[in-house]
C-alpha positions in Angstrom: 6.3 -11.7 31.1 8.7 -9.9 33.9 11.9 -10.6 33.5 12.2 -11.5 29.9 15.0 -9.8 28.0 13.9 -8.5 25.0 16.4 -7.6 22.1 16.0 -5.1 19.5 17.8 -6.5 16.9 16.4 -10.2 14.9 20.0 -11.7 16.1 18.3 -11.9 19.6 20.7 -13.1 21.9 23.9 -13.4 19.7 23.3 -9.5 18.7 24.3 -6.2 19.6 24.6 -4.3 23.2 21.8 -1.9 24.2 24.3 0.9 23.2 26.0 -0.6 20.2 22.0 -0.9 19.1 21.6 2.7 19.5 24.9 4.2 17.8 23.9 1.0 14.7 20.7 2.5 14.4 21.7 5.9 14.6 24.4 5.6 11.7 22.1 3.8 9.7 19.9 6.4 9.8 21.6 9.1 9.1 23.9 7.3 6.6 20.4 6.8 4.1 20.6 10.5 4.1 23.5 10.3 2.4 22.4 9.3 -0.6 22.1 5.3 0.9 18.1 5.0 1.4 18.9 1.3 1.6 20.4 1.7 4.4 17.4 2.8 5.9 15.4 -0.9 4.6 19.1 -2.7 6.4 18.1 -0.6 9.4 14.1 -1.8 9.6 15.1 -5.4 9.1 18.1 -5.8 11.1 15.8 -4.0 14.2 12.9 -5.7 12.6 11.8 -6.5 16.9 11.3 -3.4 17.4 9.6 -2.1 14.3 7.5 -4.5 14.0 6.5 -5.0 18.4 6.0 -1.4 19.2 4.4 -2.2 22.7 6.6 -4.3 23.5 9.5 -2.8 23.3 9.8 0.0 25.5 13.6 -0.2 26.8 14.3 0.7 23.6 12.4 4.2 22.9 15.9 6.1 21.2 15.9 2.5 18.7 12.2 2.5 17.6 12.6 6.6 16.9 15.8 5.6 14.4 13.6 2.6 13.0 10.4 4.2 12.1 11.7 7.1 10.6 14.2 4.8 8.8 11.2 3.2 7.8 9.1 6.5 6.9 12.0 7.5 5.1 12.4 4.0 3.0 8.6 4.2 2.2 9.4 7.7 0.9 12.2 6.8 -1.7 10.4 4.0 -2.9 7.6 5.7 -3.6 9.4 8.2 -5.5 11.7 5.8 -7.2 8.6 3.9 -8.2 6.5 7.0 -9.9 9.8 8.1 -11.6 10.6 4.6 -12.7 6.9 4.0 -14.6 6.8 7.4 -15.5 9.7 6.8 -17.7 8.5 3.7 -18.3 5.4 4.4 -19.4 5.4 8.0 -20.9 8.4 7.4 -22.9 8.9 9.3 -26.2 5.4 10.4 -25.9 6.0 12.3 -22.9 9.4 13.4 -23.2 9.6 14.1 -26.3 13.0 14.8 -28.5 14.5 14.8 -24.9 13.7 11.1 -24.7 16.8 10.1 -26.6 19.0 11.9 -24.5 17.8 9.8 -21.3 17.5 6.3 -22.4 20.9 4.4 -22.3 19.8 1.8 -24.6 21.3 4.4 -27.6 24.2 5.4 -25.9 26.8 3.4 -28.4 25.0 4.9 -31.9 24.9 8.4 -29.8 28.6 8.5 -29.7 29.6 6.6 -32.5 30.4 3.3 -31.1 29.1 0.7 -32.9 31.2 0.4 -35.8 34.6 0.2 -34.0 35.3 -3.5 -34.2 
């Protein structure tokens, strides 16, 4: 439809300027590579429009680059997050070995001689 405003964040209306978009989007992204990957998933669903209409949002080219590589780079930790996790999970002692004890937490108390303080 001509003349429909389309916004780029899921506010609509009540949300942020074109630019204010832009310089959000840009610090989101770059703030997940500071060791804050869910910033990344804030940045996909607060610009959810835009992720999520690609066609039809084309005032917003600068956005959508910020958004789908937020979103690339979400899919990317989880992934990783996810093998580590059931790889721990799963392997346990067998896998790891004598260094399992070191990296569960469940132990850490007997490990340093905690449990018979009180």
């Amino acid at each position: 439809m001509a003349g429909r405003v389309e916004w780029p964040t899921i506010d609509g209306p009540l949300g942020l300027s074109h630019q204010d978009s832009v310089a959000y989007a840009r610090r989101f992204f770059n703030f997940g590579f500071l060791c804050l990957p869910f910033l990344w998933a804030v940045n996909c669903f607060y610009f959810w429009p835009v992720l999520r209409h690609p066609n039809s949002h084309q005032s917003h080219p600068e956005i959508r680059r910020y958004v789908v590589g937020s979103a690339i780079g979400f899919l990317v930790f989880a992934v990783i997050l996810s093998s580590w996790s059931l790889t721990f999970m799963i392997g346990g002692n067998r896998l790891f070995g004598q260094v399992w004890d070191k990296l569960v937490m469940y132990n850490v108390a007997d490990r340093y001689g905690l449990t018979g303080l009180f």
